[in-house]
N, C-alpha and C positions, 0 to 999 in steps of 0.2 A: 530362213537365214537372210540375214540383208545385207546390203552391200556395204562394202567399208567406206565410200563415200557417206551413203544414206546414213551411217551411224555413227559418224565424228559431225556430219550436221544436227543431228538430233541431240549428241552430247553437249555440242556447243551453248545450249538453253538451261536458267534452273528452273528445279524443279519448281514450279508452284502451286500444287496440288494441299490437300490437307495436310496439316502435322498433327501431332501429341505430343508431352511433354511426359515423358518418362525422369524417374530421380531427379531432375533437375535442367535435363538435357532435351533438346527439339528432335523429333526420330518423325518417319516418314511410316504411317504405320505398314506393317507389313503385307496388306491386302494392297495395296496401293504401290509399294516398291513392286511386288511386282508385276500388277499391272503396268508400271513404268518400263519393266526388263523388255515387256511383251513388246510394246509400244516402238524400243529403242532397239531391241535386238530380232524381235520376232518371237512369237510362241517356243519355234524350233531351234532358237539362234544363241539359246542358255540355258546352262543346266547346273546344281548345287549337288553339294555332297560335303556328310558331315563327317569328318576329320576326325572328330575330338571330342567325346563327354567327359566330363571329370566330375564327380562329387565331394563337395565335403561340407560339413555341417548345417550351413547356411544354405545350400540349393546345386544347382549345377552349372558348370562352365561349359558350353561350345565353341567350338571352332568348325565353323562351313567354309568350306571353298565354291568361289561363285566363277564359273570358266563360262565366258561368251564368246561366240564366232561370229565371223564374217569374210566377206567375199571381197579379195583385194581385185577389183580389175586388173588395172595394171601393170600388176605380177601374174594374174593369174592363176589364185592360188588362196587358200583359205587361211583364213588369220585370226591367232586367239588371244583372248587376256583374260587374266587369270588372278583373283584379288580375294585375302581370306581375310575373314571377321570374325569376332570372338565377342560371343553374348554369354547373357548371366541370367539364371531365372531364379528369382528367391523363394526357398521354400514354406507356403504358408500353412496352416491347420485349419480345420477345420473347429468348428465347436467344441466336439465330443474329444478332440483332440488328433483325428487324422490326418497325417500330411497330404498333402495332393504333389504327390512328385511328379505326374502324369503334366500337371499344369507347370508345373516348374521347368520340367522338360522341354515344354512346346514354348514357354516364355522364351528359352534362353535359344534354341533353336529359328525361333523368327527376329530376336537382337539380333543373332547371330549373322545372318543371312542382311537383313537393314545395314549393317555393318560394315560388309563386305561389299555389297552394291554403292555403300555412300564412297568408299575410297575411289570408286569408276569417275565420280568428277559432282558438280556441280546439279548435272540432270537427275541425283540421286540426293542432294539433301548434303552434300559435306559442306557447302557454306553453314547451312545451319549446325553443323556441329562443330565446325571452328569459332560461331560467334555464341554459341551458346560457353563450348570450354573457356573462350575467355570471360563471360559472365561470371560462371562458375567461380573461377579462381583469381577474380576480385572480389567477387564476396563472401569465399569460403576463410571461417575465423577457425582457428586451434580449440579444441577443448582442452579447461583446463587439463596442468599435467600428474596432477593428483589422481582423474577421476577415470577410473578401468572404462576403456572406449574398442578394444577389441579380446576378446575371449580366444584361447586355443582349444574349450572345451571342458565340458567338467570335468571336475579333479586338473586342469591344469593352468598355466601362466595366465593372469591377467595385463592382456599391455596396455598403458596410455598409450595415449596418439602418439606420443612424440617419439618412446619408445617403437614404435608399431613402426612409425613413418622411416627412423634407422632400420629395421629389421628390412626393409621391403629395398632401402637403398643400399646396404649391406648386398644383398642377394644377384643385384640387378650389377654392383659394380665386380662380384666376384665372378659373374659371367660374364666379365669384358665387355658390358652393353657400357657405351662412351657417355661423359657427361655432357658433351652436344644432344645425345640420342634424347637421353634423361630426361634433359631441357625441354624436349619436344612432346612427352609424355601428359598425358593426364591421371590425377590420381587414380584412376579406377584403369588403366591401362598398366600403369605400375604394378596396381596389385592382381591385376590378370596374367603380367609379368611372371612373377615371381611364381605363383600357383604351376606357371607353365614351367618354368624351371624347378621347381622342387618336387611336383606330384608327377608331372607325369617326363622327365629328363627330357624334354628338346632342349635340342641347344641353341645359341645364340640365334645363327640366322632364321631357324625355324620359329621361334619366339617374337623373331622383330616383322618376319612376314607375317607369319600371322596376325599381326596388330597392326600391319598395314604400314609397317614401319622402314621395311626391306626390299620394296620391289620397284620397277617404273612403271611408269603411264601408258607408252607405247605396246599396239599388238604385235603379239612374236607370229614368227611363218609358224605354221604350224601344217601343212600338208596340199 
């Protein structure tokens, strides 16, 4: 465990180690984040735990909580933070037509975790994912609204985008999440959103922390 000086200096730095570009977005790959934990908190100074699997058609959702500590001197006293992320791992096949859910599990499990560590600050990569979202969402165009762009499954609904994108805003404002919150969203947090409210009933605050949407910066006492 290291000290809570040594660990707000070591946060104070970005990251600048390798990336990858996953869907569109910059991530930190996961061998590397956490090597970073090690680095920032110590081997023994952070520890994860998964929250959250949820399946449905397309692959699986996590949600990991990533709790690090430290040693505040000047209280005298151990101090922790505590930051949840929510990865996606999409389900592929195989030739013969097998899914590999094993790989889809472990995908959305190290998103998950990347995730979580990037809301810790800068020394994890969340610049790059606030300038990757704005990329993103200047160059992301509509499909037409003719053309079936999300499935509910065979035998059911096919939604356009446009429909799909009401159904997701629909969901997010009937659980009182604010149109400031909204604002602050990226599409794929929306619809991580909405999954969390409808499959598995959290509610509100539990939804917005874990998208990293709910919590502060600051370590709490913790013993």
């Amino acid at each position: 465990m290291r000290n809570l000086s040594q660990v707000q200096a070591a946060l104070e730095s970005k990251y600048d180690g390798p990336i990858e570009k996953i869907r569109g977005y910059s991530y930190i790959p996961w061998a590397e984040t956490v090597q970073q934990a090690n680095n920032v908190f110590g081997p023994l100074g952070w520890s994860n735990e998964v929250m959250k699997l949820l399946e449905d058609e397309g692959g699986y959702l996590c949600v990991q909580r990533v709790t690090a500590l430290a040693y505040d001197e000047s209280r005298e006293c151990v101090v922790q933070l505590v930051r949840d992320g929510v990865g996606y791992g999409e389900l592929q096949k195989t030739r013969d037509g097998r899914q590999l859910r094993d790989t889809a599990v472990k995908t959305a499990a190290s998103d998950a975790l990347s995730r979580a560590f990037k809301l810790v600050g800068d020394a994890f990569g969340l610049y790059l994912y606030e300038k990757a979202n704005k990329e993103a969402d200047a160059d992301e165009t509509p499909a037409p609204a003719k053309k079936p762009a999300y499935s509910g499954g065979e035998g059911k609904k096919h939604w356009t985008q446009e429909e799909y994108g009401s159904k997701v805003l629909g969901a997010l404002r009937r659980n009182k999440v604010s149109d400031a919150t909204i604002k602050l969203m990226s599409w794929q947090q929306a619809r991580d959103a909405m999954k969390l409210f409808i499959e598995d009933h959290m509610d509100t605050q539990e939804v917005l922390e874990a998208l990293g949407l709910g919590g502060g910066d600051a370590f709490s006492k913790l013993y």
